[in-house]
N, C-alpha and C positions, 0 to 999 in steps of 0.2 A: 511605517518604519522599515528600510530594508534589511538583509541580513547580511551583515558585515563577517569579515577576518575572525575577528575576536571570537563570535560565536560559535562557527564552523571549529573552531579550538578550543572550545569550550565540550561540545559536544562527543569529537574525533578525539581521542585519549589514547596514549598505548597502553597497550595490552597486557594485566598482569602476568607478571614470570610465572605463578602458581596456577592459571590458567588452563580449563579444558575445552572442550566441546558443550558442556551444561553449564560452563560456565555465560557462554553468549545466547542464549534462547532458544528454543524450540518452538517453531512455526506449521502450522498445517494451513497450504494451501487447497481450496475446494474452488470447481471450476473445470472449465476446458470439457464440457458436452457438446458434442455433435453438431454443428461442425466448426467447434470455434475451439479447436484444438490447440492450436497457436499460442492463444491468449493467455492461456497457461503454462506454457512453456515461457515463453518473453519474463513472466512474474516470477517464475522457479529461477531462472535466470539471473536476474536481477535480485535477486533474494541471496542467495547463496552468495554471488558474487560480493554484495554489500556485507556479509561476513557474518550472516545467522548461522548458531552452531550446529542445528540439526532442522533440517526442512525437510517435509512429508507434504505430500502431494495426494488429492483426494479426487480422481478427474476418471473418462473414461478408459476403462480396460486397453479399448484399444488403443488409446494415447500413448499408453506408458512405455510401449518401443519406442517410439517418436522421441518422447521425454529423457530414458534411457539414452539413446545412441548423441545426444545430447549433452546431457549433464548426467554423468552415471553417479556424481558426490547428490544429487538428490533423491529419495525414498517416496515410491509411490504405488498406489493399490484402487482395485475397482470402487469406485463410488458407491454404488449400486451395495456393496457389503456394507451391514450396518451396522454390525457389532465389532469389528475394525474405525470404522466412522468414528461410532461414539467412542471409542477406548481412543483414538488419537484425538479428539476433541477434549478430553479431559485429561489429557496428557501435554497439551501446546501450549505455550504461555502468550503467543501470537496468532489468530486465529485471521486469515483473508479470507471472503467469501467475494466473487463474482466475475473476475478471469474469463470469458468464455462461460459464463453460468446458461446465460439466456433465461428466457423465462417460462418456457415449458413446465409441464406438471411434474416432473423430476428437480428440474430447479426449484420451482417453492415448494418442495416439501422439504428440500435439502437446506433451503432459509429457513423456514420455520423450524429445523430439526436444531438448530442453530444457534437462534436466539429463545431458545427452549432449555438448550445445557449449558452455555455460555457462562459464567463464574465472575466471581466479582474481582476474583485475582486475576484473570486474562483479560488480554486485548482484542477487542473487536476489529477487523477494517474491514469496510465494506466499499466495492470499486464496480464498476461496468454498471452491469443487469441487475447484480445484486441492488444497485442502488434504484432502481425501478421496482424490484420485489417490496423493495424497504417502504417506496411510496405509497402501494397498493396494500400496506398489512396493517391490521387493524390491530396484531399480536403488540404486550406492552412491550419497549424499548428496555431490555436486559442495562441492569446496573455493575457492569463489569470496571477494571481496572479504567478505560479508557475505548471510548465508541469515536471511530476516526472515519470519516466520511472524504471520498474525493471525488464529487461529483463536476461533472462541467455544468456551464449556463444552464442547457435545458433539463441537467438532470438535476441542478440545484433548485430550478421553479418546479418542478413535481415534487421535489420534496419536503419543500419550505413555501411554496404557492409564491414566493415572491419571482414575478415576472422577472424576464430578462433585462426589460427596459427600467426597471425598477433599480436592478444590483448594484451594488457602488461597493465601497468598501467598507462602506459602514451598516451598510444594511444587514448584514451577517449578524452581525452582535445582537439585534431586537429576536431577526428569524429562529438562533440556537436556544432563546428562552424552553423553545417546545421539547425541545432535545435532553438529555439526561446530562447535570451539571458538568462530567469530565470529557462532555464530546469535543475533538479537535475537529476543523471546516478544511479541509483544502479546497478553493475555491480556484477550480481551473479555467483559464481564460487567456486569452493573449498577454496579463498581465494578473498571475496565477498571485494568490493571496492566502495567505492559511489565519483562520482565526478559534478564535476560542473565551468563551464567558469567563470576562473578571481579566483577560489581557491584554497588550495593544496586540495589534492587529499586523502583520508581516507583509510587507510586497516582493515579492521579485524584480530582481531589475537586471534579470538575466532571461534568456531563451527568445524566440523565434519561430519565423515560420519555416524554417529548416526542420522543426519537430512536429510539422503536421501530418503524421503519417498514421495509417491504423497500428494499433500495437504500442502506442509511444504511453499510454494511460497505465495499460497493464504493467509495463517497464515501470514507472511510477509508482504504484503500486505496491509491487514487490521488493523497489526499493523502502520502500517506508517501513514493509513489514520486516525485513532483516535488521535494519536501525532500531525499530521498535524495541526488538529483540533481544539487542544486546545495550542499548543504552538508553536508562530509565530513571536517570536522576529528574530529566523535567523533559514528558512527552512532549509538550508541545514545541520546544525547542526542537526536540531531537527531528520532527515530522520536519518543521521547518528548516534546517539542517540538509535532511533529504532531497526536499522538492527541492531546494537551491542549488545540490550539486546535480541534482538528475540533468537542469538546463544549463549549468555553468559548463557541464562535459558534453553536453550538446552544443554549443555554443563555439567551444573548443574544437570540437571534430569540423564545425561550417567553414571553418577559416579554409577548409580544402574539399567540402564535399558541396554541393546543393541540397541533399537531402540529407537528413542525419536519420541510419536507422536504428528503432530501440534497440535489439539487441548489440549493436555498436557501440552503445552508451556502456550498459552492462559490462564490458570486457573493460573497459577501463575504472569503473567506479574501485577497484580494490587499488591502483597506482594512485588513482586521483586522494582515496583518505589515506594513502600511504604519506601523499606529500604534505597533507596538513597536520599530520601527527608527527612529523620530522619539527613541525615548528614549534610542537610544546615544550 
């Protein structure tokens, strides 16, 4: 089934008048080690901009100028400090792991630290490396709020064994058995698909090879965790919601570029729910 008008309206709401900052989520991004700096910025980006009330950023020391002279509306601190960590980690009602994680011996302990504290009122998302960490860990899968996975082909066969040549769009629904019942799939592909146990199943029928660039995953990412954020009447909708305007604004920008770059997406996604929350 695609994702129609109606849903994107359903999801995109205005804004209570009696509205703060804690009123739309608090998200801590982990990620952006040495040298994949970037990736976490692109996701802080895109987080903020999709209208989470308070994003915190957990990446290297040296990143946070970079981050800073960027997005100064988002909050961030040495990785490496751990009682900072853990105090923002049971403080975020949104929790991203893998931006720029990699998988050095700093990255999995930062996983494992992770799905260690993780609560059953917050949301998981795990994206990039992380989602390689996830395939190599023997640690049990945390029963949080909602465990959101968006890996591509080859990172969806390391983590579900089901080959490339295997995947279809039904194939998702047997593989998430292994998975903790409230896990959401983004299944990314030239024809990106989100799925989840006990619902139908979403296509895309938006996006392109215009979004083949590096960085375009992390954008995705940090979009779903600022939507997460603030709208939780039904996660899987709302993810799906996400991934649809991430391409649909991509899709938009091709009409005049060859390339579409992530952070290009990010600067428009607050006009873009601007315009579907006029039609409620």
């Amino acid at each position: 089934m695609a994702i129609d008008q109606r849903l994107l309206e359903k999801v995109i709401r205005p804004r209570p008048l009696d509205s703060h900052k804690g009123t739309f989520g608090r998200v801590l991004l982990i990620g952006g080690l040495y040298p994949y700096g970037g990736a976490i910025i692109l996701a802080t980006l895109a987080c903020v901009h999709s209208g989470a009330g308070l994003v915190m950023v957990a990446t290297d020391k040296e990143n946070i100028v970079a981050l800073h002279a960027r997005l100064p509306e988002a909050m961030a601190f040495d990785v490496r400090d751990r009682a900072l960590l853990v105090e923002q980690m049971q403080l975020a009602d949104v929790i991203l792991i893998g931006p720029g994680l990699g998988e050095e011996l700093l990255a999995q302990h930062l996983f494992k630290e992770v799905l260690s504290y993780i609560g059953s009122h917050q949301i998981l998302l795990v994206d990039g490396s992380g989602l390689n960490l996830l395939a190599k860990s023997s640690q049990q899968l945390p029963e949080c709020q909602s465990l959101i996975l968006t890996p591509h082909q080859k990172e969806w066969e390391r983590l579900s064994g089901v080959t490339i040549e295997q995947q279809s769009e039904t194939a998702p629904q047997k593989a998430l058995q292994k998975f903790p019942a409230r896990t959401i799939l983004v299944a990314k592909s030239h024809r990106t698909s989100v799925h989840s146990l006990g619902r139908e199943s979403l296509t895309l029928d938006v996006g392109g090879p215009h979004q083949a660039t590096g960085g375009m995953g992390d954008t995705l990412a940090g979009m779903i965790a600022g939507f997460v954020a603030q709208f939780q009447d039904d996660l899987f909708e709302t993810v799906a919601v996400a991934t649809h305007l991430h391409s649909a604004i991509a899709d938009r920008l091709a009409q005049e570029a060859y390339v579409v770059l992530p952070s290009q997406i990010s600067l428009e996604v607050s006009k873009a729910m601007k315009d579907i929350e006029k039609k409620n």
